[in-house]
C-alpha positions as CSV (number, residue, x, y, z in Angstrom):
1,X,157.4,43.0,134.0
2,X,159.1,40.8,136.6
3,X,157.6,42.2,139.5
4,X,153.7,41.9,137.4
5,X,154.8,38.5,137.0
6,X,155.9,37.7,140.4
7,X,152.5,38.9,142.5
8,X,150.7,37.0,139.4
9,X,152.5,33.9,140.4
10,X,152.2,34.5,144.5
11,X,149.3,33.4,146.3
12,X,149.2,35.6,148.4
13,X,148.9,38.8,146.5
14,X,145.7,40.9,146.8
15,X,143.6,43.1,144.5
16,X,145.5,46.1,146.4
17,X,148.4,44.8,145.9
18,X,148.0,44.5,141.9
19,X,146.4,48.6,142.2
20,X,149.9,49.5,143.6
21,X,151.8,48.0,141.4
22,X,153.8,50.6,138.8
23,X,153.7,49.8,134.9
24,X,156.0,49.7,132.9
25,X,156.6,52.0,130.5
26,X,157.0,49.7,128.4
27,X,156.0,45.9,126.8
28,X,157.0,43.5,124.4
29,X,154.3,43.0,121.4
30,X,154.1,41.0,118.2
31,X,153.4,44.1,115.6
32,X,153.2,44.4,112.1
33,X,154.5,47.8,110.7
34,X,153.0,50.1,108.2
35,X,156.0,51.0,106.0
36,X,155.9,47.3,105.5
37,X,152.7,46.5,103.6
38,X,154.1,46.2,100.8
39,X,156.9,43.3,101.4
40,X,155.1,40.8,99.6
41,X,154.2,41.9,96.8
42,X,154.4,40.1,93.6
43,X,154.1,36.7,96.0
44,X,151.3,34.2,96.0
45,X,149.1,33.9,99.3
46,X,150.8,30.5,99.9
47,X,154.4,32.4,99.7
48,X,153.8,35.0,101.7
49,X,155.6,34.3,105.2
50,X,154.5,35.3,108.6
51,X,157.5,34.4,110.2
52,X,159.0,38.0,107.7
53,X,156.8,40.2,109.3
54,X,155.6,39.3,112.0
55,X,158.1,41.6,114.9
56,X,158.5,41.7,118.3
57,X,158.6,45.2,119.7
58,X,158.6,47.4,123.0
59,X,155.9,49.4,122.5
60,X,154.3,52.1,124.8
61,X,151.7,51.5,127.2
62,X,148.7,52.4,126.4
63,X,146.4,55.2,127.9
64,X,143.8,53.8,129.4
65,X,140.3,55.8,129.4
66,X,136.4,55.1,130.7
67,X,135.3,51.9,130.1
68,X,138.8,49.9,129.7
69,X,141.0,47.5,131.1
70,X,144.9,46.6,131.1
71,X,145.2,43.1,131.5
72,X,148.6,41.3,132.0
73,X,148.7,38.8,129.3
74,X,149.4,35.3,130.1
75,X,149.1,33.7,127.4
76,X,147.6,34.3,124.2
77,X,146.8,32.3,121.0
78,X,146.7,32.5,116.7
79,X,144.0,32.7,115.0
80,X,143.4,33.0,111.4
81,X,143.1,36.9,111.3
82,X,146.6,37.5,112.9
83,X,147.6,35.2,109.5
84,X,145.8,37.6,107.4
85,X,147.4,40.7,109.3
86,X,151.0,39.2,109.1
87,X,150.4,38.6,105.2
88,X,148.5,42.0,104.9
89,X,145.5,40.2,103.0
90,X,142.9,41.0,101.7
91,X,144.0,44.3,102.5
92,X,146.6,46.3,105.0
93,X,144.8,46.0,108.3
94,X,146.6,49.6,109.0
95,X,143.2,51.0,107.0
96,X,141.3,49.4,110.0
97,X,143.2,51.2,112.3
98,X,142.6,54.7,110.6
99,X,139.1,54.2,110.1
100,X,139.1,53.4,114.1
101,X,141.2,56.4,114.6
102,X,138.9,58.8,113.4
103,X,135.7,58.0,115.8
104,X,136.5,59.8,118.7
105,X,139.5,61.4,120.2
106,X,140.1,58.6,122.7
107,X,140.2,56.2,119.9
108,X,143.0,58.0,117.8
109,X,145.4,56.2,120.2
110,X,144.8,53.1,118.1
111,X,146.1,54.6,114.5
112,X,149.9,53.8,115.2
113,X,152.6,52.8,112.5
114,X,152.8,49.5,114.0
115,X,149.7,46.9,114.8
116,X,149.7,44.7,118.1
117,X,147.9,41.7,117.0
118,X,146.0,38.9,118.6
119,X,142.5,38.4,119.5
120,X,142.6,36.2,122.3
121,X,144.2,36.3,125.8
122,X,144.0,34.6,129.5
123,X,145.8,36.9,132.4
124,X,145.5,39.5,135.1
125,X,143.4,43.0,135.4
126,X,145.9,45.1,136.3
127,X,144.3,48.5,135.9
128,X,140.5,49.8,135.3
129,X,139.6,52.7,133.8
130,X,136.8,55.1,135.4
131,X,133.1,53.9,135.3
132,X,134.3,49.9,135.2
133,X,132.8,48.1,138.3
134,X,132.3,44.6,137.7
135,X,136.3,43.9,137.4
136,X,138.9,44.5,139.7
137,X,142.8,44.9,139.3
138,X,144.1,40.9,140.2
139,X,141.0,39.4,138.6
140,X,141.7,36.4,136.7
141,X,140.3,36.6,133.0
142,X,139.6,35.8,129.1
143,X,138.6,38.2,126.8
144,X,136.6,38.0,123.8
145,X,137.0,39.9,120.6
146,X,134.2,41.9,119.9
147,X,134.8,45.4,120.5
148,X,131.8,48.1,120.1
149,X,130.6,51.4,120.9
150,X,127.0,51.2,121.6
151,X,126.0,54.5,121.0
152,X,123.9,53.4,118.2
153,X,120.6,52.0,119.0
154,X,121.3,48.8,116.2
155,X,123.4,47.4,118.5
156,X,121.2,47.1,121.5
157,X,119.0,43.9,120.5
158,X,122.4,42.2,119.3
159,X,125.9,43.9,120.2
160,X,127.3,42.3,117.0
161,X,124.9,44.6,115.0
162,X,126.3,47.8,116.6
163,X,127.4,50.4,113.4
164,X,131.3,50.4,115.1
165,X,131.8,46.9,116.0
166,X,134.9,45.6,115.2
167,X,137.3,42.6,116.0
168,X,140.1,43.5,118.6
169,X,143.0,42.8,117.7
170,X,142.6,42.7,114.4
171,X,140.2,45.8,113.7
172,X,141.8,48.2,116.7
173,X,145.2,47.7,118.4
174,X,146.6,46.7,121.6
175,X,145.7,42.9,121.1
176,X,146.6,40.1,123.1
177,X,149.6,38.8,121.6
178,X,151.3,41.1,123.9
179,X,152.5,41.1,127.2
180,X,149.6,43.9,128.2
181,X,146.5,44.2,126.3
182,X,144.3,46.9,126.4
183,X,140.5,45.9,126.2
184,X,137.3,47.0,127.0
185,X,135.7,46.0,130.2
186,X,132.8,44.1,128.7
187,X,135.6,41.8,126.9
188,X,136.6,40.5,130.1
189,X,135.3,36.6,131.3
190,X,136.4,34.4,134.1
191,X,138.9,32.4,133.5
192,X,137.9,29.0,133.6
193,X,139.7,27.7,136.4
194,X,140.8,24.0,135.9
195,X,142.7,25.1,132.8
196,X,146.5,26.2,132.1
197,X,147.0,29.8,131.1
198,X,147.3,28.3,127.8
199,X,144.8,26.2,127.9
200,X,142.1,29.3,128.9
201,X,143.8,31.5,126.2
202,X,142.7,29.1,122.9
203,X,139.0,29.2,123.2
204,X,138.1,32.4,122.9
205,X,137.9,33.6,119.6
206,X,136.7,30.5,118.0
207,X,134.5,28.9,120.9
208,X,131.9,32.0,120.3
209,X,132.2,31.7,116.6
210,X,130.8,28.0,116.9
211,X,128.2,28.7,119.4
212,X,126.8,31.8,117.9
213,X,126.9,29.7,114.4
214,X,125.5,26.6,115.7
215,X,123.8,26.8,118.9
216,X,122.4,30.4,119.6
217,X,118.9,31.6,117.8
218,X,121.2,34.3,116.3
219,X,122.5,31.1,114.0
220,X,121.1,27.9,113.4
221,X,119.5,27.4,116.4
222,X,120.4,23.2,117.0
223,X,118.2,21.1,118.8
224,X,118.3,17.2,120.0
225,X,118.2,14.7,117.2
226,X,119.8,17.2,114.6
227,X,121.8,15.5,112.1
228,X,125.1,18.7,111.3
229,X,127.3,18.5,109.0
230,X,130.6,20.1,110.0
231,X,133.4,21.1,107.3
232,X,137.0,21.3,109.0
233,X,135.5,19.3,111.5
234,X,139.1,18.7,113.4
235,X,140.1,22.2,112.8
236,X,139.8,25.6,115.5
237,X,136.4,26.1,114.3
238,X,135.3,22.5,113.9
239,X,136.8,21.3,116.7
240,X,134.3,23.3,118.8
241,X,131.2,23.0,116.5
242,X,131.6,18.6,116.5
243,X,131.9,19.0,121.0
244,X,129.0,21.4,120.5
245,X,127.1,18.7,118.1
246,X,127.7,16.3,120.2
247,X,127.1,18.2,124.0
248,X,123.7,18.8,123.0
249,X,122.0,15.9,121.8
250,X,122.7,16.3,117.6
251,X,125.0,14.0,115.3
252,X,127.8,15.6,113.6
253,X,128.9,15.1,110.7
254,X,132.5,15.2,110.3
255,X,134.2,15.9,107.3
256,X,138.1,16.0,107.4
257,X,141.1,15.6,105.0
258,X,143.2,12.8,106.6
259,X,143.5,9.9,108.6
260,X,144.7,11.2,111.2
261,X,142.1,14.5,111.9
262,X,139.3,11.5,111.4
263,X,141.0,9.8,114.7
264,X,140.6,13.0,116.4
265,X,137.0,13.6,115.3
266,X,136.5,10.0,116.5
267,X,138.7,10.4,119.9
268,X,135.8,13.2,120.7
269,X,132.9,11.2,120.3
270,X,131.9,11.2,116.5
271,X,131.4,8.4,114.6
272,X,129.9,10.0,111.3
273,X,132.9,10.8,109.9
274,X,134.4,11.7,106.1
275,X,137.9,12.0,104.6
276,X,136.9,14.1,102.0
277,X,140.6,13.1,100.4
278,X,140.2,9.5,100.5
279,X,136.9,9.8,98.8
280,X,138.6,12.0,96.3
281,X,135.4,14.3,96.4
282,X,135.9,16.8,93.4
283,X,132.8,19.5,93.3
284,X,134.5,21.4,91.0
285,X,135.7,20.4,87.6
286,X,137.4,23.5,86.5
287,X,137.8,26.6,88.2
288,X,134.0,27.4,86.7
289,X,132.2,24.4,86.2
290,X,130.9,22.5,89.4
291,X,130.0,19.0,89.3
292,X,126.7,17.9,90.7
293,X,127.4,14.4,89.8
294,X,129.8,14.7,93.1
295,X,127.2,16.5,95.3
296,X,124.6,13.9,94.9
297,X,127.6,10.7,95.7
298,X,128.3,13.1,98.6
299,X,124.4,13.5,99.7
300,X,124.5,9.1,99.3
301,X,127.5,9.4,101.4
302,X,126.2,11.2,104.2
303,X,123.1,9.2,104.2
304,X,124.7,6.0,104.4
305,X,126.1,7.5,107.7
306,X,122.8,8.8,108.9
307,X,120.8,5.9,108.2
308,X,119.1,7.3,105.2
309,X,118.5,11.1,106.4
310,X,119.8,14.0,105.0
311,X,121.3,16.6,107.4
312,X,119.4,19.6,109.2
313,X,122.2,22.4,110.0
314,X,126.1,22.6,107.4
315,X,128.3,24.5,109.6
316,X,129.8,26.1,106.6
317,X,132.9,28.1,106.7
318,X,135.4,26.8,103.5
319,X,132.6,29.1,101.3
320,X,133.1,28.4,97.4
321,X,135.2,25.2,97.3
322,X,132.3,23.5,99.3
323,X,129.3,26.0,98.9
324,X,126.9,24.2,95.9
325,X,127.4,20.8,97.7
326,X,126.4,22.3,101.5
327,X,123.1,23.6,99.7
328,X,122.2,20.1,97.7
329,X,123.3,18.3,100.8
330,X,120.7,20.1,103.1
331,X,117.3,18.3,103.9
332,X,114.0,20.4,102.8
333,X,113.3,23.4,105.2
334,X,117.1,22.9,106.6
335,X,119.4,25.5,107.3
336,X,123.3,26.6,105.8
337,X,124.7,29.1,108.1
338,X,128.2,30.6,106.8
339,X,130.8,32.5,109.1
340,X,133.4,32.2,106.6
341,X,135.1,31.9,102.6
342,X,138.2,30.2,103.0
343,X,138.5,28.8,99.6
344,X,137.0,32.1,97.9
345,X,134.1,34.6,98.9
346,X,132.5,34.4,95.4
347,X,129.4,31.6,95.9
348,X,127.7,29.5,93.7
349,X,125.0,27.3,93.8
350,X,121.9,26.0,92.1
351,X,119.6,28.4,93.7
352,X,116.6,25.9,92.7
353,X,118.0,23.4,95.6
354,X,117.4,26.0,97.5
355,X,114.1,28.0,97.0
356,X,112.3,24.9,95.7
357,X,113.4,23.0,99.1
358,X,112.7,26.1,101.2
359,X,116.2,26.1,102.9
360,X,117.5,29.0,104.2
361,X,121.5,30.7,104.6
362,X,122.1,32.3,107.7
363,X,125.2,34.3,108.0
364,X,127.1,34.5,111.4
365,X,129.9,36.6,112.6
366,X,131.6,35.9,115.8
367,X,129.1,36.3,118.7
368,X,127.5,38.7,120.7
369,X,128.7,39.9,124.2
370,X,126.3,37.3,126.1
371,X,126.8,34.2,123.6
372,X,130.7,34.8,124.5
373,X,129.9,34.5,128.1
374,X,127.4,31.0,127.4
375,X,130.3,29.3,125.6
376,X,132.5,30.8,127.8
377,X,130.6,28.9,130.6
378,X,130.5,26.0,129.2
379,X,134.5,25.7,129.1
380,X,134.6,26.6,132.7
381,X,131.7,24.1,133.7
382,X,133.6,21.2,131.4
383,X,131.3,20.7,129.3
384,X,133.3,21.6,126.2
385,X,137.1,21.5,126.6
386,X,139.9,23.5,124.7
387,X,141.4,22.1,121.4
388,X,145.1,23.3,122.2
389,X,147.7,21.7,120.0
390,X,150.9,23.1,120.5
391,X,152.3,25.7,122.0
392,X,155.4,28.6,121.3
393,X,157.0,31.6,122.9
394,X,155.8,34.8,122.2
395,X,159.5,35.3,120.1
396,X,158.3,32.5,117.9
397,X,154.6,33.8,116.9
398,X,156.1,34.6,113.5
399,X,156.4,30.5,113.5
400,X,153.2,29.9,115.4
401,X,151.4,31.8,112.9
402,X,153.1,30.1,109.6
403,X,151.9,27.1,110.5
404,X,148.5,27.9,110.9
405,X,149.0,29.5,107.2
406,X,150.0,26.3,106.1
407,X,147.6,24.3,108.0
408,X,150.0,21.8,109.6
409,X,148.9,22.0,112.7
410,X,145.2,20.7,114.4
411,X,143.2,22.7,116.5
412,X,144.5,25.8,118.1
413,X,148.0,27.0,118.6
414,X,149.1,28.7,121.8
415,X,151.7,31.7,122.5
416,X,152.9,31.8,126.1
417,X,153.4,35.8,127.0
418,X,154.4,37.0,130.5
419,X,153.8,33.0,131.4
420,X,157.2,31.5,131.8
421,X,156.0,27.9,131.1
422,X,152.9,25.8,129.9
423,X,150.7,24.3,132.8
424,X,150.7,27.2,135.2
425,X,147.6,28.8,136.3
426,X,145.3,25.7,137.4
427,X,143.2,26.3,140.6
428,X,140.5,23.8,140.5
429,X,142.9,20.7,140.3
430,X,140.0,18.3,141.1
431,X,137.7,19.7,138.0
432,X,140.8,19.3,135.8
433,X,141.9,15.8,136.8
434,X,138.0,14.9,136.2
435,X,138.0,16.4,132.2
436,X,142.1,15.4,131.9
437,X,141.8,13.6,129.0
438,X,139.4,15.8,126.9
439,X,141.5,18.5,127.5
440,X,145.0,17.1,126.4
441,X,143.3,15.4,123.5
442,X,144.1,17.5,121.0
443,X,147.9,17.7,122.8
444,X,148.4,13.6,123.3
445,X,147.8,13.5,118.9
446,X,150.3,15.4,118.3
447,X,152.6,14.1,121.0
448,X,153.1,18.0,122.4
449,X,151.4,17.7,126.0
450,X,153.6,19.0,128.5
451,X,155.1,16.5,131.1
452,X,152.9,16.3,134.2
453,X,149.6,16.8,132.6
454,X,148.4,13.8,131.1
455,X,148.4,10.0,132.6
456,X,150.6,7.2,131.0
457,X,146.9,5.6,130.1
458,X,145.7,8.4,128.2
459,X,146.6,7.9,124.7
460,X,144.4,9.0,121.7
461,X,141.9,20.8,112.1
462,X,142.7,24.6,110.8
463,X,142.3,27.8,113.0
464,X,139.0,30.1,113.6
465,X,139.5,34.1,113.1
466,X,137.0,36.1,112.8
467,X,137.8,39.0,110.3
468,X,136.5,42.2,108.9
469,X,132.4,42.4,108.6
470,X,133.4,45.2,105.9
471,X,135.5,43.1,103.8
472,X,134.4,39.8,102.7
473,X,137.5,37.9,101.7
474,X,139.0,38.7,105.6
475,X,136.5,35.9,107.3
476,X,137.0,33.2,109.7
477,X,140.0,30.3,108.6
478,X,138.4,27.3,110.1
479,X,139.3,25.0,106.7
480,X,140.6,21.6,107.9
């Protein structure tokens, strides 16, 4: 891996060079294993410990076939499904990995007794497999998640329709919390070139999750002057859908649980914004009974923000905790669209709010090839900037990953892989030095930014992951 590492880190190496390179036989991974599935039972969600399972292996490298790519993995980051995967909730993600195995023979390489996680990455094509043209080895990339087969013709108007598609990472192995991933070819994106390794690597996953949900015609389709109300709005997922909000022309609505994720929401640009805690907002009065008495001081709430107008677009994702009071809230003909149940899968809500007022619920599940490649863009372009919070070594994922359980972190959290330090990787210095700020926002709160990359003068909520599409209770975590 030293000699990968060292043409990565020359200038001078070509695309050649990178072809002639010799793998390893082997790489360090963060795995789960399948004879332990069963290590916490008995234990409540909030006990069980990612930082128990959560291994770092040498594993094989993978054989690569038509189609695919090994990238040198820079860095990587957690999202909420490596959480799920580490705790083995809802379910062992090993029956993912079965299912997977039994498609085709190529695709029986993925049903192992150990799972590399991770669904994001930023690093280096290394190798391409026959019939892949548009990458070469040395290219500099991110991946997305969404892995499909396309053979069916659903999945031709929409990729994330396709019969096989699935989450890499989470739904196959060889994910990016890894030193070497293997993905498909049409995962691969530029790597946005002002940013860190790091930096590049914490987008991914959740960046497409907030534009398919909010911008793209696929979700709720924002325009100018739209008033959104975003749950979690400090969070992995909310982080992106309040820049979003705010890139093009709408006012979010931010709805937090501290002080403290409020000054973010505000550092960003928002000034609509609610601590749900210091309002002591209670929609539920016993684990059956919700309270509409609380959704209509909520509605008064939001209005009193809006100058008296309800909102257009709930970027929904907390699911039953918050679900009845996202439909009242909604103006007449406005739209809830979902990508997530954080709180619970099992809905309710006073379907007359809803039919009488002619709003609709979208659903919205990561994001299609091409709507990865538009928010994708806008990252590289500046227009949106990564939320990256803190960062670990790929020995401490098992950490990383407990405090995104926990939800004491903001934003995203990074894992540095074959990278051996934060704030390599920049080649558009003057790009960077332009957005600077933006993008150590999120770092300067917590007081984590590495030395070097912010100015003295700069001074200033939950993860995304997209989960099963077969398993409702495995869904994004973009809770505040």
């Amino acid at each position: 891996m030293k000699e990968i590492l060292d043409a990565i880190q020359s200038p001078d190496t070509t695309s050649a060079d990178f072809a002639a390179l010799p793998l390893p036989e082997s790489y360090r991974a963060v795995t789960v294993h399948k004879d332990e599935t069963e290590m916490f039972a008995g234990l409540t969600t909030r006990d069980k410990d990612p930082r128990k399972s959560l291994h770092i292996d040498d594993v094989p490298v993978p054989e690569l076939g038509p189609g695919e790519a090994l990238v040198a993995v820079m860095a990587s980051s957690v999202n909420y499904n490596s959480v799920w995967t580490s705790i083995f909730e809802p379910l062992s993600t090993f029956g993912f990995l079965e299912r997977y195995g039994k498609v085709s023979e190529l695709t029986r390489r993925h049903d192992l007794p150990y799972h590399i996680i991770g669904s994001d990455l930023a690093g280096v094509v290394l190798r391409t497999g026959p019939g892949v043209n548009a990458w070469r080895p040395g290219d500099e990339v991110v991946a997305h998640c969404l892995s499909v087969e396309l053979e069916s013709s659903d999945g031709h108007n929409d990729t994330m329709l396709d019969p096989e598609q699935r989450i890499w990472g989470f739904e196959t192995n060889f994910g990016g919390l890894a030193e070497i991933a293997l993905v498909k070819s049409n995962q691969l994106m530029p790597k946005p070139e002002h940013l860190s390794w790091e930096e590049a690597a914490a987008p991914g996953l959740v960046n497409s999750t907030a534009y398919r949900q909010l911008v793209s015609r696929n979700g709720a389709g924002m325009k100018q002057g739209d008033n959104v109300l975003i749950w979690g709005a400090s969070g992995g997922l909310g982080s992106y859908a309040t820049q979003f909000a705010l890139a093009g022309g709408a006012t979010p609505i931010c709805v937090v649980s501290s002080p403290e994720k409020a000054a973010i929401c505000r550092a960003m640009g928002a000034e609509a914004v609610i601590d749900r805690n210091a309002e002591d907002y209670r929609f539920w009065k016993d684990e059956r009974t919700q309270d509409p008495r609380e959704w209509k001081r909520f509605g008064k709430r939001i209005r009193e923000l809006t100058g008296g107008e309800d909102v257009d677009i709930v970027f929904e994702h907390p699911g039953r905790e918050t679900f009845g009071a996202s439909v009242y809230v909604t103006r007449k003909g406005g739209t809830v669209v979902t990508c997530a149940s954080t709180s619970g899968y099992t809905h309710e809500y006073d379907n007359r709010y809803l039919w009488m007022s002619l709003k609709r619920i979208i659903g919205s599940h990561f994001a299609n090839y091409r709507e990865a490649w538009e928010a994708n863009r806008l990252i590289a372009k500046g227009k949106i900037h990564p939320t990256l919070s803190k960062v670990y070594p790929l020995e401490e994922t098992g950490q990383a990953a407990h405090d995104v359980h926990r939800n004491v972190h903001q934003g995203k959290v990074g894992v540095l892989a074959l990278a051996p330090r934060e704030g390599l990787g920049v080649r558009d210095h003057e790009l960077r030095e332009k957005h600077l700020r933006a993008i150590n926002l999120f770092r300067d709160t917590t007081g984590s930014a590495p030395a070097g990359t912010a100015g003295a003068e700069d001074t200033t909520e939950a993860t995304g992951s997209t989960g099963s599409p077969t398993e409702p209770a495995a869904r994004h975590r973009g809770d505040d």
